[in-house]
GUGU-22172 format. One line per 8 residues: number of its first residue (from 1); their letters; for each residue x, y, z of C-alpha. Coordinates in pm, whole numbers, plus 50000, padded with zeros to 5 digits. Layout:
NUM	A	X Y Z  ...
//
This chain:
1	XXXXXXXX	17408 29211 36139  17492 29558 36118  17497 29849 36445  17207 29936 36294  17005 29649 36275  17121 29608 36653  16976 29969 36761  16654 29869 36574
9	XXXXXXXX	16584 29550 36875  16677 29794 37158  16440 29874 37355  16463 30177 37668  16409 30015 37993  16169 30180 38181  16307 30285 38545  16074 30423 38832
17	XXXXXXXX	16179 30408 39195  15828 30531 39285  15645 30268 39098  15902 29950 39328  15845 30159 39609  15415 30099 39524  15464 29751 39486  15649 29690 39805
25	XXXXXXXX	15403 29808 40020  15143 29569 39902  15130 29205 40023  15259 28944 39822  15102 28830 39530  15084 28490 39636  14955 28544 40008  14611 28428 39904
33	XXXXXXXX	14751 28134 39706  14992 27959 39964  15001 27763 40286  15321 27948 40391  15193 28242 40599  15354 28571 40392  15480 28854 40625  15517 29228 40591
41	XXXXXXXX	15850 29171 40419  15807 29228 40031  16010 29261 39775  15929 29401 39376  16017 29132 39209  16127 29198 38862  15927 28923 38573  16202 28696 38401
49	XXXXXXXX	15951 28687 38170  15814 29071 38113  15485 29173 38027  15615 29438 37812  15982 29467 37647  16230 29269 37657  16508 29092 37911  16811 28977 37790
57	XXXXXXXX	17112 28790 37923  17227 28973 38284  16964 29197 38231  16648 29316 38395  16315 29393 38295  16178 29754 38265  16040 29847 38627  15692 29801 38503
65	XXXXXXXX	15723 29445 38473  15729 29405 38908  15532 29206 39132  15521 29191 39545  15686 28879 39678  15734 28830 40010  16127 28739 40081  16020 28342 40104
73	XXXXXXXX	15854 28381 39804  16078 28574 39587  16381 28340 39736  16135 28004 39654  16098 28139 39285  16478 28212 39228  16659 27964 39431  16403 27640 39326
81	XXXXXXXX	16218 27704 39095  16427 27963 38813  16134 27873 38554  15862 28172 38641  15584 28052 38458  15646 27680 38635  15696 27883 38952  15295 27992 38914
89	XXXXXXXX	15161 27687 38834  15301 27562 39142  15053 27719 39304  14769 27629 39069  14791 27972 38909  14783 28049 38507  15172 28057 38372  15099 28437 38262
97	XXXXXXXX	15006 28532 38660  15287 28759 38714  15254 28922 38359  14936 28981 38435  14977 29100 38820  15244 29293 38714  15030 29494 38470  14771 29543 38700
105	XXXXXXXX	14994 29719 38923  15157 29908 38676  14794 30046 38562  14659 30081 38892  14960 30301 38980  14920 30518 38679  14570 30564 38722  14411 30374 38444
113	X	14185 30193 38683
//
């Protein structure tokens, strides 16, 4: 495969401090959907599986692709679970829940709804 080939699957990763910044001061996603009582603590939690573009090895998604967890949460999904979609059927969700959370935010904050 040639350089490019390589440039042609690249895809800019959208970066907004502003838009992490929204989703941390809402309540975690899963508040409504747990036993474990969420606090005021919440992180934007960046999909593993994006929405939109791409994530490759050591990488991160675009901004966009960000959800609220609270720090239980966001530690549950990483240090147990690792598989996101599995991670939201845990809690009887759909496997796209974050994808689709995570657009909803990203919409809401640029005032498409």
């Amino acid at each position: 495969m040639n350089s490019l080939m390589i440039k042609q699957f690249k895809t800019k990763r959208i970066k907004n401090k502003k838009f992490l910044e929204f989703v941390s001061k809402h309540e975690c996603c899963l508040s409504a959907h747990s036993s474990y009582p969420c606090h005021a603590n919440v992180q934007a939690h960046h999909l593993l599986k994006p929405y939109d573009g791409v994530r490759g090895m050591g990488m991160r998604a675009s901004d966009n692709n960000a959800v609220p967890l609270c720090y239980y949460h966001h530690a549950q999904l990483h240090d147990s679970h690792g598989n996101e979609d599995m991670f939201w059927e845990s809690f009887n969700l759909s496997a796209d829940y974050g994808r689709n959370v995570a657009k909803k935010y990203w919409e809401k904050f640029n005032g498409k709804n």
